[in-house]
N, C-alpha and C positions, 0 to 999 in steps of 0.2 A: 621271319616275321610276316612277310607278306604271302606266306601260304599260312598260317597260320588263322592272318583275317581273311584270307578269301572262305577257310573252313568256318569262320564265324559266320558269314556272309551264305554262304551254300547249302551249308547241311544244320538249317534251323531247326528240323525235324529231329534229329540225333541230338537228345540232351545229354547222353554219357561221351560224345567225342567235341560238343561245343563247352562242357567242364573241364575237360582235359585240356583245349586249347586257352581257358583265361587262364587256366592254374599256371601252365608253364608261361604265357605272357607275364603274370605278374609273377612267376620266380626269376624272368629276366630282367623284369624292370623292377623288382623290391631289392633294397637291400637288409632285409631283417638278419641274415644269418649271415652276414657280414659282420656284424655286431662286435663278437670277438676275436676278430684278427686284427691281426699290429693296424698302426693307424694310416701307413704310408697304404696300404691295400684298401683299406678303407676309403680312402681319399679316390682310391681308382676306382673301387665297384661305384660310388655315387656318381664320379665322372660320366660310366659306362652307362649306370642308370637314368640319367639326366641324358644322355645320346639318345637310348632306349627309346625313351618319352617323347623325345620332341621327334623321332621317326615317326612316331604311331600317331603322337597328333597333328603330326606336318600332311594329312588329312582328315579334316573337320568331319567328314562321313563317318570315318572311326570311332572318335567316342559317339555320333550317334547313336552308331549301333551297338555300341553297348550299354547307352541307354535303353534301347529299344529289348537289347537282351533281360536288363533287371525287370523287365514287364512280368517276365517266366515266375511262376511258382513252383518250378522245379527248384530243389533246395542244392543241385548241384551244378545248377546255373546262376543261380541267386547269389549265393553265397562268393563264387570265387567270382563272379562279376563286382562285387560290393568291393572285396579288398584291390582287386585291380584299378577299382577306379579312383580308391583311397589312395594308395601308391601312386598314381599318376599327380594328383592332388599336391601330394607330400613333395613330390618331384618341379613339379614347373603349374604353382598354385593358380596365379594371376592369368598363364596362357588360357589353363584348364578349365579356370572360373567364365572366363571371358567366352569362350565355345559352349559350356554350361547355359550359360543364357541368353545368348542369343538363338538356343538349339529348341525349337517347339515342345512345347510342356517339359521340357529337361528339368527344371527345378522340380516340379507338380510329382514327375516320377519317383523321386529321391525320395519324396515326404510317406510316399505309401512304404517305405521299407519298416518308420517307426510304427507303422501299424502291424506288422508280420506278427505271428502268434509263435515264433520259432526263437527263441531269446538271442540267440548266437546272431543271427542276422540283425535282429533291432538292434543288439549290442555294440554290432559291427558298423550300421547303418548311423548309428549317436554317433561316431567316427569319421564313418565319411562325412556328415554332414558340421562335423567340427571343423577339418578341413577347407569343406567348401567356404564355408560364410566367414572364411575369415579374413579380414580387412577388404572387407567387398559390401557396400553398403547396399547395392541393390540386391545382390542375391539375400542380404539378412532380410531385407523387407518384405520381398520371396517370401523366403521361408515362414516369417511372421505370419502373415496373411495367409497364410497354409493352414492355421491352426497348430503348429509346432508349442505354443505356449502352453498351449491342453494336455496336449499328449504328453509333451515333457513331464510336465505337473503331474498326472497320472503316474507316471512310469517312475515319479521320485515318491508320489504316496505307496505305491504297491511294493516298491523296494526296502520301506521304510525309513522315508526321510534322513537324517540324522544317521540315525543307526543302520544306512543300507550301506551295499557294499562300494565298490570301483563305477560300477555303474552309474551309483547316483551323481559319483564326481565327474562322469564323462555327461551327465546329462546339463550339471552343475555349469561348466566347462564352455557348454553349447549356448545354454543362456545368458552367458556372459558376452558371447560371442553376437549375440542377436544385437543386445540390452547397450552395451559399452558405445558410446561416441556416437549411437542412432538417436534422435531425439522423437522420431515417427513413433519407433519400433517399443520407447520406455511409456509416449502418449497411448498407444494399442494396449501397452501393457497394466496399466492403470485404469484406464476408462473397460477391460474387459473384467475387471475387478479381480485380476491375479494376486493382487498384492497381498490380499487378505487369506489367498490359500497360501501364501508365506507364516502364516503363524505357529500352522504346528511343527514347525522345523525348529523351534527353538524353545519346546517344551523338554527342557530337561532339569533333570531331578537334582537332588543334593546331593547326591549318592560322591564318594572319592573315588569309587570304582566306574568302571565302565566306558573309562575314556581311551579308548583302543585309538589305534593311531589312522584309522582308516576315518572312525567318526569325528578325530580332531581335524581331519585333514576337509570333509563332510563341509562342518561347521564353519569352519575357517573362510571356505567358496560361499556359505552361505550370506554370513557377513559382508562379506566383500558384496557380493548380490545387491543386497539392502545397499550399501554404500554407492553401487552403480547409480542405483534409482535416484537418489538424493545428494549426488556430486557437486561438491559450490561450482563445478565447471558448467554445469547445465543450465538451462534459461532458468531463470528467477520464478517463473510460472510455472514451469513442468516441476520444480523441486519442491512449491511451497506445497502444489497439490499432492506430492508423496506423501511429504512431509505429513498434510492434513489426513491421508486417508492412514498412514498408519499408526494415526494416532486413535481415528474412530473405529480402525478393526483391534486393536488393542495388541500391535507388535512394539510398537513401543515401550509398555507395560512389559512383556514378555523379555525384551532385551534390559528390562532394566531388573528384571527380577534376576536374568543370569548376572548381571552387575555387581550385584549385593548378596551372589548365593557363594556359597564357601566350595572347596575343592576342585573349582574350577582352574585348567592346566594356563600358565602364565601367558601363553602364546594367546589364546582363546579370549583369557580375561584383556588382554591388551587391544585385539582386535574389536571384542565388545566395546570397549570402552571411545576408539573411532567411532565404528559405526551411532554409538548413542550421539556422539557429538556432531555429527554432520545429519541425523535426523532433529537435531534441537536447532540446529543451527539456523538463524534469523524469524523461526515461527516464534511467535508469540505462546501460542496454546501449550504447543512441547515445552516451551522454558517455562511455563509456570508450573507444567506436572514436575517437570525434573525437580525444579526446586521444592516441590511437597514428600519427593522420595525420601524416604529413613530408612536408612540402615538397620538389620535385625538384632541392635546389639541393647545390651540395659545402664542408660536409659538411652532410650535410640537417639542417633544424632542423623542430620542430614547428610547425602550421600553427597552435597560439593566438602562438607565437612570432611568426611572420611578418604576423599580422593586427595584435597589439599592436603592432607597427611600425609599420603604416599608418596606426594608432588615434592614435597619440602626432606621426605625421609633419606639422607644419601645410599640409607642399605638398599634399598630398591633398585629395581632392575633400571638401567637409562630409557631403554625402550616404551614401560609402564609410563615414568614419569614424562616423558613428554607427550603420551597420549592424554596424561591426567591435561596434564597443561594446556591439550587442545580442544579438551572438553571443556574445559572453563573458559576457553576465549570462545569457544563455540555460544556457549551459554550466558555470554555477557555481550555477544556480537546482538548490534541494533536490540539491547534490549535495557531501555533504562530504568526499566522498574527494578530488574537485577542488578543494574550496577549502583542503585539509591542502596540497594540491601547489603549489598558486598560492602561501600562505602561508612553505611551507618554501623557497622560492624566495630568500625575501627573507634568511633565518637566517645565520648568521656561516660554520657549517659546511658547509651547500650551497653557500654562495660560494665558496668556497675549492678545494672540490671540483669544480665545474665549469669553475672556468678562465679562461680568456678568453671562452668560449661567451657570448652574452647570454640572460639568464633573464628571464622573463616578471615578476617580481620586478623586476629591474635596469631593467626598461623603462618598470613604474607607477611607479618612483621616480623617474627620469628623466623622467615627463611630469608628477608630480606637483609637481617644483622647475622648471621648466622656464618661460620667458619668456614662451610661450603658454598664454594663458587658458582656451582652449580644452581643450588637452592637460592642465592644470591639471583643469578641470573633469570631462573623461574616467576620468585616470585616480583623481581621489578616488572620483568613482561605480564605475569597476570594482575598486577596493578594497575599498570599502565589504559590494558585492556577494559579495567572497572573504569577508567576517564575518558575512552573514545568518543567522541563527536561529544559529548556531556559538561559544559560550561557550567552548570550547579554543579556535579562530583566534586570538580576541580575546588572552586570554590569550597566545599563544604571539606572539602580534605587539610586543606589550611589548618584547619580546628583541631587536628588531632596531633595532641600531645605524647610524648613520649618519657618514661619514668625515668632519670639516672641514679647517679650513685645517693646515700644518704647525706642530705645537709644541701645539693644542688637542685637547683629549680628545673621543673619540666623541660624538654627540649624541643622544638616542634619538630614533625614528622619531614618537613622542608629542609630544615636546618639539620637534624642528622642524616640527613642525605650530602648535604654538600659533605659534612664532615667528614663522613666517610669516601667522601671523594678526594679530600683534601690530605687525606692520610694513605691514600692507594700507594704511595711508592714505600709506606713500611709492610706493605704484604710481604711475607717471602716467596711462597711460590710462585715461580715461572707461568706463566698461562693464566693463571686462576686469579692474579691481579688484572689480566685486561677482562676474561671474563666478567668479571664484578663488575669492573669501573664501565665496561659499555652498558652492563645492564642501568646501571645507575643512572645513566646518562639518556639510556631512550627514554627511561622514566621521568626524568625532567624534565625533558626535551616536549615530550606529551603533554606533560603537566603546564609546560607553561605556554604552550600553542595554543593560540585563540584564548584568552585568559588574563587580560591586562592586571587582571587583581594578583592571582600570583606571579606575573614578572615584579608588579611592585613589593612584596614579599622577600622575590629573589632577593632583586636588586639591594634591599634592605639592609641585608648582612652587608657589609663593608668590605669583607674577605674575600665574596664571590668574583666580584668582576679581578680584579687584580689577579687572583691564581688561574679563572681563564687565560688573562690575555698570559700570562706567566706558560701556561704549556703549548701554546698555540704557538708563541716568541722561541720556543725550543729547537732544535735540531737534534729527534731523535731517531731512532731506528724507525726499520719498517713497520713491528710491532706499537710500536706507541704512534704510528699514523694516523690509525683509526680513533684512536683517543682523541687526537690531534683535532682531526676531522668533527668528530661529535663535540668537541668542546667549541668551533667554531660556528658549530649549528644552534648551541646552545646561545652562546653570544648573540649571535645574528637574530632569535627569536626574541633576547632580551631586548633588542632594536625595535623588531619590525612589530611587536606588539606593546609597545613603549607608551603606558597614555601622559608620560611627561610630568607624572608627579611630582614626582623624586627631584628637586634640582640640579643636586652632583649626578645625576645621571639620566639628562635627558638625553634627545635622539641623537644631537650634532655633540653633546662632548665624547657619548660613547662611541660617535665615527668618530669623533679628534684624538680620541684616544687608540685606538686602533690604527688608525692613518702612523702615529707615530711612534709606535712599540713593536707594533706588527708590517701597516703596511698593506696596500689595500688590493694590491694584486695576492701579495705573501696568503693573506685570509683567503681569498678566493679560492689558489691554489690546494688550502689545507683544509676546506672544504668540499672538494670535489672528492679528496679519497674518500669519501663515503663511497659515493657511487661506483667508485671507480674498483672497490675490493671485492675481489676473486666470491667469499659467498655474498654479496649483493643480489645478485641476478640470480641465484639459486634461492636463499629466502624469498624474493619477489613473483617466484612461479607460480605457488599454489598454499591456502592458507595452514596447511599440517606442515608443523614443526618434526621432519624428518631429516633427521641427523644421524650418520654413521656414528659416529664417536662425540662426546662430549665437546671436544676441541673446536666442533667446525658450527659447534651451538653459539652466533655469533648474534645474528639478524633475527629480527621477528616480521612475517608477513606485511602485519599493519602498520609498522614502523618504515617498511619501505615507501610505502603509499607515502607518509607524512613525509621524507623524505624528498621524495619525486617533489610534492606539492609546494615544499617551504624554498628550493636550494635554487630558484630562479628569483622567487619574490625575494630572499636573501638580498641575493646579487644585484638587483635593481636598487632597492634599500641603499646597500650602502655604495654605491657609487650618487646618488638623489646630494644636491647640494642643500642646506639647510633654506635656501629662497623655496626648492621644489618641494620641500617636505612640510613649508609653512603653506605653501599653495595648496598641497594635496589637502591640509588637514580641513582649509578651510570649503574646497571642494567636498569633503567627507560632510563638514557640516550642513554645507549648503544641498548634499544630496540627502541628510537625514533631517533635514527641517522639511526638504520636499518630501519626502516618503512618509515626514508624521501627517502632513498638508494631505496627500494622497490618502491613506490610510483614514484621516478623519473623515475626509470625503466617502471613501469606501465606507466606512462605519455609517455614515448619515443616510446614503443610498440603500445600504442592506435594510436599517433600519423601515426608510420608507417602505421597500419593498415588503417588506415585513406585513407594514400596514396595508398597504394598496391589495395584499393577497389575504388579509383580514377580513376587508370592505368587499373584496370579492367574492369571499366564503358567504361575509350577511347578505350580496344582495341576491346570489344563488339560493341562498336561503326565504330569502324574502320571496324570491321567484316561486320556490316549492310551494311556499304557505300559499301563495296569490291562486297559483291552481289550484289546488285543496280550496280554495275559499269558493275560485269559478265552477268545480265539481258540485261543492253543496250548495250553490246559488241555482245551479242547472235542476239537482235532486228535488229542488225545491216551487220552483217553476215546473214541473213536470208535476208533482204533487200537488200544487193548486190547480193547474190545468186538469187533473183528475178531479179535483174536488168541485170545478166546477162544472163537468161535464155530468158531475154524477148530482148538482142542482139541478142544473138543464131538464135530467130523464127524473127528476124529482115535482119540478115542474107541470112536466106533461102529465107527470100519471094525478096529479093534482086536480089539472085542466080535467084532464080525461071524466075524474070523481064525482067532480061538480059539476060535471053534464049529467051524468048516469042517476047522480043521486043528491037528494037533497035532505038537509036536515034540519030543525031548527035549535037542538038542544044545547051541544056545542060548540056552538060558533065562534065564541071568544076565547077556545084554545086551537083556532085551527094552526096544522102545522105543530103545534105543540110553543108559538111563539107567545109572550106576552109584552106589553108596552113597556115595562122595566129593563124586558133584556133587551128594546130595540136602544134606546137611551141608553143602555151598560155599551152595547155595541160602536154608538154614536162617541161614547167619551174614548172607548181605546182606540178609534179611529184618531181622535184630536192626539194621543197621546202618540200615537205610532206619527204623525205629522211633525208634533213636535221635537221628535225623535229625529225626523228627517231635515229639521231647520237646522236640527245640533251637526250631524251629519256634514251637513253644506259650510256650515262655520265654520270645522276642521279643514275642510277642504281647502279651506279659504287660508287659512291659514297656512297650509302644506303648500300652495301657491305662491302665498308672500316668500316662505322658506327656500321654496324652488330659485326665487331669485334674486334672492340675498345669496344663495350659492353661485350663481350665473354672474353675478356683479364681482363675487369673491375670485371666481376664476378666469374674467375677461382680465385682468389687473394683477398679475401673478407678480412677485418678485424675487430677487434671484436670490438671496441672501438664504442661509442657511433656517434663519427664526422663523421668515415668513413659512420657509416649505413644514416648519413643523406646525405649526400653527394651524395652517392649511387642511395637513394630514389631520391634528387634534379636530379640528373641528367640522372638517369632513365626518370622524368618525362620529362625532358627536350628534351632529342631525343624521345620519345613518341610526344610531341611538333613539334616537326622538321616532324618526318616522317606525322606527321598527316597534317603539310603544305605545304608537296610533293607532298601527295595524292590530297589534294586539286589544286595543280598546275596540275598534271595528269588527273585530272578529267576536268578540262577548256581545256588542249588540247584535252582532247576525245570530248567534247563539240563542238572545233573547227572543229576538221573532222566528226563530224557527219554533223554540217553545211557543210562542202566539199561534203559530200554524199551528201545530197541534192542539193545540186547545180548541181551537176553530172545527179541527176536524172531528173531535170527542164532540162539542156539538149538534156539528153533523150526522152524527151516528143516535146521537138523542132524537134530531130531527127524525131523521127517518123509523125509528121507533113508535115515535108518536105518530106519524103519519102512518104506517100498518096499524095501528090499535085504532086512529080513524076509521080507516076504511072497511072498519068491520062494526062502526056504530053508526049511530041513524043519520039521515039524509038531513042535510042544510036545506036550509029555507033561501027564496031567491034574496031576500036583503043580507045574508050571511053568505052569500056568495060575491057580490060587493065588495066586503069588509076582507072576505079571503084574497081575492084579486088583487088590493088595494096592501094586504102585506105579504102576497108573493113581489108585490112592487117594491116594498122595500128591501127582501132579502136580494133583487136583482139589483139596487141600490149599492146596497153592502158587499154584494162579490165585485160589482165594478168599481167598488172604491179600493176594495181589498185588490183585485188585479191589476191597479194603478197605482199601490202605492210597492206593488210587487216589481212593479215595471223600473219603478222610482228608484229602488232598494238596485236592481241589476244594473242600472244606468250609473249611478254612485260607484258601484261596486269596480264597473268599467272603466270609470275616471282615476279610481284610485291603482289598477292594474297599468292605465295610459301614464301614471301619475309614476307607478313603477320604472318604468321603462325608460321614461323621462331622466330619470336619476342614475339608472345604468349608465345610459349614453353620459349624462355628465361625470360620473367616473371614467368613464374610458377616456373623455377629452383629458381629466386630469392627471391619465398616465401618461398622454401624450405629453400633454403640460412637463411633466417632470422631467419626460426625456427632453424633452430642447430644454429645457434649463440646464441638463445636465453636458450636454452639448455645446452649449456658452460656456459653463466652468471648465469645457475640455480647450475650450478654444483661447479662452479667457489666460490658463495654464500655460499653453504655448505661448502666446504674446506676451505673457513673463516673462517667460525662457528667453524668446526673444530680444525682448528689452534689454533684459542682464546679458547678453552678448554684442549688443550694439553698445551697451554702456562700455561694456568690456577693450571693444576696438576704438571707443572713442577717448577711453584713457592709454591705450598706447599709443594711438597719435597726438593727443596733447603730449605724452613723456617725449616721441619722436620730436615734435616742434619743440619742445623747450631746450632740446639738444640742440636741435639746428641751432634757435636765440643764441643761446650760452656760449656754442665755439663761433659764429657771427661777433659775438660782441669780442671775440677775445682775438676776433683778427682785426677788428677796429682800434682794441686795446695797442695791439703788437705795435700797426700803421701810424699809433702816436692821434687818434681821433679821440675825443673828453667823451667820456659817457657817464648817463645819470643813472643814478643806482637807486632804481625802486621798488619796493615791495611789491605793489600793485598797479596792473595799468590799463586803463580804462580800454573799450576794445578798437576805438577810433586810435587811443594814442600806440597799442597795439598795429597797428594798420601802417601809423605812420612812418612807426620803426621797422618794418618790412619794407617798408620802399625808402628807405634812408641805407638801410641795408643792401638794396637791393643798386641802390645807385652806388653806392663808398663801393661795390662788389664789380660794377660795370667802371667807374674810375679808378679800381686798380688792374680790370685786365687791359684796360688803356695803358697804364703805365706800364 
């Protein structure tokens, strides 16, 4: 060996004598053609090959360098370096992996083999690299990060998915390899959008033909694939986002189409039927498609319908039926829209209404009474599963009636459960009596957990308690332990969820009754075999119901959970003396009078908040309009300032006229003014004033408002009525001022139309003054008379530009007037928070209270004690004592030091 590598090492130039040297290293170290010799030789060539290996890599330079050789695109280098280094691989994995990565670009080299254009080697390369990444999480990340997910995917489209050959399972194989137990590696693999090049792998036809065993076997890795992605094992976040993406690329769809297609080989449809259920599993959106799926049959029924059929059918494979089984808990887990529809199934008025159809309801009741144990036991477990976490199911399940013979009255769905528990020991068969009776029993068990309505139900029958305590009081075999056990649990739940209806059985006579029949260690004891039986901890591993053989079909997943959860609070329960169980209850009550106290508070809080971000939206609003309003006050002022700058130069060239020229004709339209319009002018001046008195009135008013608010919130109090009141009518003048604003805003509206009219005007003026200045000269006394009403149009823009000043000044006040009322909202959030900070503190000092009250009644019981055996050693001493009802607190006082002295004169004596 070690001439060997020195020729690996030496003569890099020689690709035909560095091929010969990996080939016979790896026929030293493989044992492929060992294969068919006896097993004891066997056992020595692996020993030999496993010596081989850790020779060659008991230095780390060696496999470098043969990484360094897979560099070569000599295909007689390439190639027997690939399988050499598989074989070492295969040999001593963990040493190999470990030198692999700490070895410079060693992973980066490996990944160029899937790229070779030479099939034999890539094919060979999907092998090694099987090898490598397995149970080694850094190198799968490696490789991940490589781009391996591409090329894979590639080299399974080019193969032909599905229908390719060995190949696509060694690539199949690899991915699994990445994907399994990485949570990085499944996040890469989703957020690169791989998941959606998953769909044409499951385009397959209706055909009976074509299912060669190389494509079942294909399919098969595929499925499983999908399942890696969406494992209940995996975080809750990485599964929901599979879950979601492959429902929007449409694999879902596709898997559910092979569901429901015909000819499909037993193994395939069983595995499809996993995979659907752990993609539905806790999504919302997948459980509502599943449940729109129909089968293709006339007239279509839904496909939980169709499955429930197969679940409850004993000719069916066991394998099929527990997948069905796990697609339905699948599809009813956290999802209680589906278990209202599985439940209402069962109810008097969807009976009736559906028909002859068979209902999903009609089917667990039918496998629930049903002569197979099996089906017995299916359907209590997918029952059971329609009631999880769901206090209405429960509830509404009460209601369902069941037919008997002719001439007998309905029997409730409640009540033919116990009966058929009550009749378990004329089952004949062996086995298929505990079968039944456990299922029966988790079913109850669940039903009456968390559900005080159906323990009172239970308890109802008369029969119930008594044939409890009756097999629990038994001494039987190992087999009826477990009965044993679950009828103990069942008992215990009728305890601990007890709301004391019932007389003959409330919480202390059902412990006094047990204390005396049974026996309160005995219960304990015949409670524990739950936990304690051989498949407990195998049901409790993972939610698929996989069972070897029908027999060891005992536990249900989620029945473990309730287990775990009930078999302590049990225990506590009934050891509680009937003084701690009146204590707790009234601790129960005193904590849900505080939580309804909490909860109204929270509801009156929300509420305000509600409003506070109401008043906050109007006076943002208020805000927007105020600018908008200061915008077109600016538009507008800027627009008189033209107008009157464009008098001004109207002026001069006026001046200018009546120097140059004079005229006598005339005079009495100069300017184009007459005495009517200076009087029209004169009246909308008064009019626009008295526009401006109304103005300031408002104002005056939004003042007094301001502080009748200011008065309202110096004076706040704490009480619930006032804060709404508060809130009301806060809103209220928010109300008000916000339909002032709007009244303000129509008169700014008005005078902007006055400006403009002014300005039309102006546009007249200067008209007439060009058609002036092209007729004859004024005379000097019509020169006078023009000066005299340029004087009053300088009149009229200065009244006009002061009552514009007037109008921005107002407009100011009411922006200042805005802001004013902000700030007093904010104080009012403040306001609301210290109020709410008093009712937290206020809360406490409750609390308080009722614990000093609390210690001050167990030291008055403590002193009455002391009195009590005090007077009864007065009694003994032969001392007269007066017997009275009540004693004032001086005559209290007396009798302690009467006490206290009889107490000092007898340690005298």
């Amino acid at each position: 060996m070690e001439h060997l590598i020195h020729v690996l090492q030496t003569d890099r130039s020689d690709s035909e004598i560095i091929g010969y040297a990996l080939d016979t290293l790896y026929n030293i170290i493989s044992n492929d053609e060992e294969e068919e010799v006896e097993e004891n030789s066997t056992r020595q060539s692996d020993d030999l090959g496993s010596q081989f290996t850790e020779i060659f890599i008991k230095q780390q330079e060696n496999v470098t360098l043969l990484l360094s050789l897979l560099e070569e695109f000599d295909f007689h280098v390439r190639w027997p370096g690939v399988k050499l280094l598989t074989s070492l691989l295969k040999q001593l994995g963990p040493q190999v992996q470990q030198i692999i990565l700490v070895s410079p670009m060693g992973v980066s080299r490996l990944m160029d083999l899937l790229a070779d254009s030479r099939e034999v080697i890539r094919n060979d390369g999907v092998l090694l690299l099987q090898a490598l990444t397995r149970s080694n999480g850094a190198i799968q990340k490696i490789v991940a990060f490589e781009n391996a997910f591409e090329r894979l995917l590639d080299i399974i489209t080019d193969e032909g998915n599905s229908d390719g050959g060995i190949v696509v399972e060694d690539c199949l194989i690899l991915l699994q390899n990445l994907l399994k137990n990485n949570n990085s590696n499944q996040n890469f693999f989703k957020e690169g959008s791989y998941i959606q090049r998953m769909k044409p792998w499951f385009e397959v036809g209706d055909e009976n033909s074509g299912w060669s065993a190389q494509k079942v076997t294909n399919l098969h890795l595929m499925l499983q694939l999908v399942r890696v992605l969406v494992s209940p094992n995996n975080p809750p976040g990485a599964t929901s986002s599979c879950q979601k993406a492959m429902f929007q690329c449409g694999l879902l769809q596709q898997l559910c189409t092979i569901l429901m297609a015909t000819g499909v080989p037993a193994d395939i449809l069983t595995e499809t039927i996993n995979t659907v259920s752990e993609v539905i599993r806790g999504s919302e959106v997948n459980q509502d498609y599943f449940a729109s799926v129909n089968a293709p049959s006339h007239p279509p029924r839904p496909a939980i319908v169709v499955l429930l059929m197969s679940m409850v059918n004993e000719r069916q494979p066991f394998v099929l039926r527990c997948a069905v089984l796990y697609c339905f808990q699948c599809f009813l887990y956290k999802n209680q829209k589906g278990q209202g529809e599985i439940v209402s199934t069962l109810l008097p008025s969807t009976i009736d209404a559906t028909g002859n159809s068979v209902s999903a309801g009609q089917l667990l009741c039918g496998g629930l009474f049903s002569t197979d144990s099996l089906s017995n036991w299916c359907a209590a477990v997918a029952l059971a599963h329609a009631l999880q976490e769901n206090p209405t199911q429960k509830e509404q399940l009460l209601r369902v009636q069941l037919a008997t013979s002719i001439g007998n009255p309905p029997v409730s769905l409640l009540q033919q459960c116990t009966n058929i528990l009550s009749q378990g020991d004329k089952i004949d068969r062996r086995g298929s009596k505990i079968q039944t009776r456990v299922g029966l029993l988790m079913l109850l068990c669940t039903w009456l957990s968390n559900c005080p309505i159906a323990v009172t139900h239970f308890l109802h029958n008369s029969a119930n308690v008594p044939f409890l305590t009756g097999q629990i009081a038994e001494n039987l075999g190992e087999e009826e332990q477990l009965v044993q056990g679950l009828c103990a649990l069942l008992l215990g739940i009728s305890i601990y969820f007890n709301d004391n209806s019932l007389e003959n059985y409330r919480k202390e006579k059902l412990k006094q009754l047990i204390e005396k029949r049974i026996g309160k260690e005995n219960f304990i004891e015949k409670l524990g075999f739950i936990s304690k039986h051989e498949l407990y901890s195998r049901a409790s591993q993972k939610p698929q119901p996989n069972f070897p053989t029908p027999e060891y079909m005992i536990f249900d997943h989620e029945f473990t959970k309730l287990v775990k959860e009930l078999e302590g609070v049990i225990t506590k329960a009934i050891y509680k003396s009937n003084e701690e169980d009146m204590k707790e209850e009234e601790v129960k009550k005193t904590l849900e009078q505080h939580d309804s106290i909490v909860t109204h508070y929270k509801n009156m809080i929300r509420e305000q908040d509600l409003q506070l971000e109401e008043l906050k939206q109007q006076v943002s609003t208020l805000k927007c309009q105020n600018e908008q309003l200061q915008t077109a006050v600016t538009q507008q002022v800027s627009q008189i300032q033209q107008h009157k700058d464009q008098y001004n130069l109207l002026k001069i060239q006026l001046g200018k006229d009546n120097q140059h020229q004079g005229s006598h004709s005339d005079g009495a339209q100069m300017n184009g003014i007459q005495p009517e319009e200076v009087g029209r002018l004169r009246e909308e001046i008064e009019e626009l004033k008295s526009k401006q008195e109304f103005l300031q009135s408002q104002l005056a008013e939004k003042d007094s408002l301001i502080e009748e608010l200011k008065s309202s919130q110096t004076s706040p109090e704490t009480n619930e009525d006032s804060s709404e009141t508060d809130a009301a009518r806060d809103s209220k003048q928010v109300a008000q001022l916000k339909q002032e604003l709007e009244t303000l805003k129509s008169q700014l509206n008005l005078q902007s139309a006055e400006i403009i009219r002014l300005q039309t005007e102006k546009q007249d003026l200067l008209q007439k003054t060009e058609a002036f200045a092209k007729s004859v000269p004024v005379s000097g006394e019509n020169e006078t008379e023009s000066t005299v009403k340029s004087a009053d149009v300088d009149e009229r823009l200065s009244a006009l530009l002061q009552e514009t000043k007037e109008l921005k000044n107002e407009i100011k006040a009411v922006s200042d007037e805005r802001t004013a009322i902000k700030e007093q909202l904010d104080s009012s959030n403040s306001t609301i928070a210290i109020l709410q900070n008093e009712k937290n503190k206020l809360e406490e000092k409750l609390t308080d209270s009722k614990k000093e009250q609390d210690d001050l009644l167990v030291l008055l019981a403590d002193q009455d004690q002391q009195v009590f055996s005090l007077k009864n050693k007065l009694k003994e001493l032969g001392h007269p004592i007066e017997e009275e009802d009540e004693l004032e607190p001086g005559d209290q006082a007396d009798e302690e030091d009467e006490d206290e002295d009889d107490g000092e004169d007898e340690d005298h004596i």
